[in-house]
N, C-alpha and C positions, 0 to 999 in steps of 0.2 A: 166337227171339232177342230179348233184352232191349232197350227202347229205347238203355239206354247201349251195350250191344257192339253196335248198327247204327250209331252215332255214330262206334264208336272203328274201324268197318269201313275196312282198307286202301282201297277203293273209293271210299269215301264221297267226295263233292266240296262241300264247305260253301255255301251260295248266296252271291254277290255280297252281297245284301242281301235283306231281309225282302219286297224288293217285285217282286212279277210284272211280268213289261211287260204294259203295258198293251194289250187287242184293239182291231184296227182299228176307227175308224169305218168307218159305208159308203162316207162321201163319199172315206176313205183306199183303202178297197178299189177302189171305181170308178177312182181315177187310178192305180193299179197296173195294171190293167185296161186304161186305157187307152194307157200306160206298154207292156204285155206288147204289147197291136195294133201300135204304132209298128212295134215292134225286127219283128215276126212279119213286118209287111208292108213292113218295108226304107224306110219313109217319114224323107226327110232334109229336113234343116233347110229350109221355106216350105214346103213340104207341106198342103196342106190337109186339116182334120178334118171330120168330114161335120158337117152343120146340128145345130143342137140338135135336134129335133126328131126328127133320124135316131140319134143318140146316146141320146136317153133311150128309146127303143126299140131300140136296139142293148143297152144296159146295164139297162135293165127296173131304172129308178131314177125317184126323183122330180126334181121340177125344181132345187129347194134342194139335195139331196145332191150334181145335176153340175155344178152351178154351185159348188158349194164346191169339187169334186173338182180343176175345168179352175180354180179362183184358187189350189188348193193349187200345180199348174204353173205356174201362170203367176210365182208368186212365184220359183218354181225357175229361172224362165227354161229348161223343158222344152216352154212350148208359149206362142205370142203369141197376146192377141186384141185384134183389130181394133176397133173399133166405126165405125159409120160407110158412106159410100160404099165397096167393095170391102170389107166388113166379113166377118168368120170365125175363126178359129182355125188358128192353122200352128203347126207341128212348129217347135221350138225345136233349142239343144242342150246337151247336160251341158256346161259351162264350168264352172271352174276359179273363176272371179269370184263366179259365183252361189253355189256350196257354201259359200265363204267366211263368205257372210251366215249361215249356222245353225252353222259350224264356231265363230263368233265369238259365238252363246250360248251354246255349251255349253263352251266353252271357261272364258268368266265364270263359269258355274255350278258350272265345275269348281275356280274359284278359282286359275286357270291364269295367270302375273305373262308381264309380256313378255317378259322375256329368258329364261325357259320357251320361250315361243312362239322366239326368235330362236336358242335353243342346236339346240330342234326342227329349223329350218329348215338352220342350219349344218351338223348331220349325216345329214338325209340330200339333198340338193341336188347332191352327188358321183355320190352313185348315177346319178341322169339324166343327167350330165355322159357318168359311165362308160358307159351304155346306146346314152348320142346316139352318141356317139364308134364305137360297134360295130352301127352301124345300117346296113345292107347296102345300101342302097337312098343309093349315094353320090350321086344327081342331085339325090334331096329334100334329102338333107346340105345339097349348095353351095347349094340355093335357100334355106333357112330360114338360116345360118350366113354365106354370101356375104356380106350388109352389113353384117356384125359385124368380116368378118375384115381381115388386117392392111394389107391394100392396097384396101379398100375403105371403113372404118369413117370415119365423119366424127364429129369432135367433137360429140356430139349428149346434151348434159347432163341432157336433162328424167327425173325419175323413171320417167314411159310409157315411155321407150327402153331403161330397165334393165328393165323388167316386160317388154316383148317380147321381149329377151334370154333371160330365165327361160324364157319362155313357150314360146318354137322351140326351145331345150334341151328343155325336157318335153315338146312333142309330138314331135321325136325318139326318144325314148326308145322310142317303141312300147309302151306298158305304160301301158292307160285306168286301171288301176286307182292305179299309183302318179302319173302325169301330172295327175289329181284332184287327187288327196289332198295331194298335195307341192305342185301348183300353187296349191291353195288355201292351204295355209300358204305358201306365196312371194306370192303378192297378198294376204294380211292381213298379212305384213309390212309390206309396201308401202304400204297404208292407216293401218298405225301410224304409217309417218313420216310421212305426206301429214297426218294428222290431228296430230300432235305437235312435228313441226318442219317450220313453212309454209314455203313458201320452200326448201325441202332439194334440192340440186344434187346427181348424180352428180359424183363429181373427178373427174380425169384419171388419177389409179392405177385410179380403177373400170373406166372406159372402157377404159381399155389392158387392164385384166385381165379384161375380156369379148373382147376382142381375142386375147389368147393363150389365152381358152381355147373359143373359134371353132376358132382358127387348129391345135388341139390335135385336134377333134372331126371336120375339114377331112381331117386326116390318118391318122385313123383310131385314134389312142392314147387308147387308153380310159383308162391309166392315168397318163396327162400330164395328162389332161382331167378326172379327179377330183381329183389333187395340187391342177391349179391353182385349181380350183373352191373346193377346201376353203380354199386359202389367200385366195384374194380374200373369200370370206365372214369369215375372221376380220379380214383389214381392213374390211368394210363394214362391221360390228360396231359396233366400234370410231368409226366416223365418225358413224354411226348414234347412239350412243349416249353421242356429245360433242355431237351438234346436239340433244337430246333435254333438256326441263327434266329436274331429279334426281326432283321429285316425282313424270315421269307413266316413271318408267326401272323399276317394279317392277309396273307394273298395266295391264290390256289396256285399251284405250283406244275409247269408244264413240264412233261416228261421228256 
């Protein structure tokens, strides 16, 4: 077969681009490694890692590569270290805050504007709404939803109270993989306005409309609890992006 008819082959799949990903470093291997132990051996968040000294003999590594490997964690906020009196290494956990940091270079690199980032977050932020709402487990429901809801909520303005909002919608959901990924685009919103308009208050439409849509999730209507989700994002938009200079309303905004 000619190189052109293997080109023009039904099959053929054209590459992304000219460039291969690139292979791991070792020190990226080792924290995969150490990364596969955690989950293998069910170790949660304060958990202790064994000594260096039992790790670079565990991993048959040098000293430079574990020491890159456990600061590539630590950046992740996958694993703390200590120094000091009580000093060591403990099991961290995937948060939603942390990925944020690396979602928000490649985001720039992607040349990604915010209201990119914000249309992102308006469409799929229902889903978790929809998910919380049909989450079987109605005890966790009323504990994470309860101080939200309509007989409990206190006027409580600061940005952190809309982010925990989000935040108990998406661990609801039951779903690590979208509770991530959507969490972290809902706290790099968050950081766009804390970084662009100081001073930025939750209003009382917002408040109320975490309030109805608690009160939505409470009850089990998955599809009250995405309407209203969707509709309260396109008002925070909106508020978002009157309190926002015009200059920084197209560009991700560095912390």
């Amino acid at each position: 077969m000619s190189e052109e008819q293997d080109t023009d082959a039904p099959h053929a799949i054209p590459p992304r681009t000219g460039v291969r990903p690139r292979g791991r470093k070792r020190s990226e291997q080792v924290a995969h490694q150490i990364v596969t132990d955690i989950v293998r051996e069910n170790k949660g968040r304060g958990a202790k890692l064994p000594l260096e000294s039992e790790l670079l003999e565990q991993y048959d590594v040098s000293r430079s590569s574990l020491r890159e490997a456990l600061r590539l964690l630590e950046v992740q906020g996958l694993i703390t270290i200590r120094p000091g009196p009580g000093s060591g290494t403990e099991v961290g956990a995937p948060e939603p805050g942390n990925l944020s940091n690396t979602l928000a270079l490649y985001l720039m690199m992607a040349r990604a504007s915010l209201r990119q980032l914000f249309d992102a977050w308006r469409m799929v932020e229902p889903i978790l709404a929809q998910l919380a709402a049909e989450n079987h487990d109605r005890e966790r429901v009323r504990a994470l939803m309860g101080p939200f809801a309509s007989d409990a909520v206190l006027d409580d303005r600061a940005l952190a109270s809309g982010l925990a909002f989000h935040d108990a919608v998406a661990e609801l959901a039951e779903n690590p993989v979208l509770a991530l990924i959507l969490g972290a685009v809902g706290f790099l919103v968050t950081e766009q306005v804390r970084i662009g308009a100081i001073g930025f208050e939750l209003s009382s439409a917002t408040v109320h409309a975490h309030t109805t849509i608690a009160d939505a999730i409470l009850a089990g209507d998955s599809a009250r609890a995405a309407a209203e989700m969707r509709l309260h994002l396109d008002e925070v938009m909106v508020e978002i992006e009157t309190a926002l200079p015009d200059q920084d309303r197209d560009i991700l905004l560095q912390r």
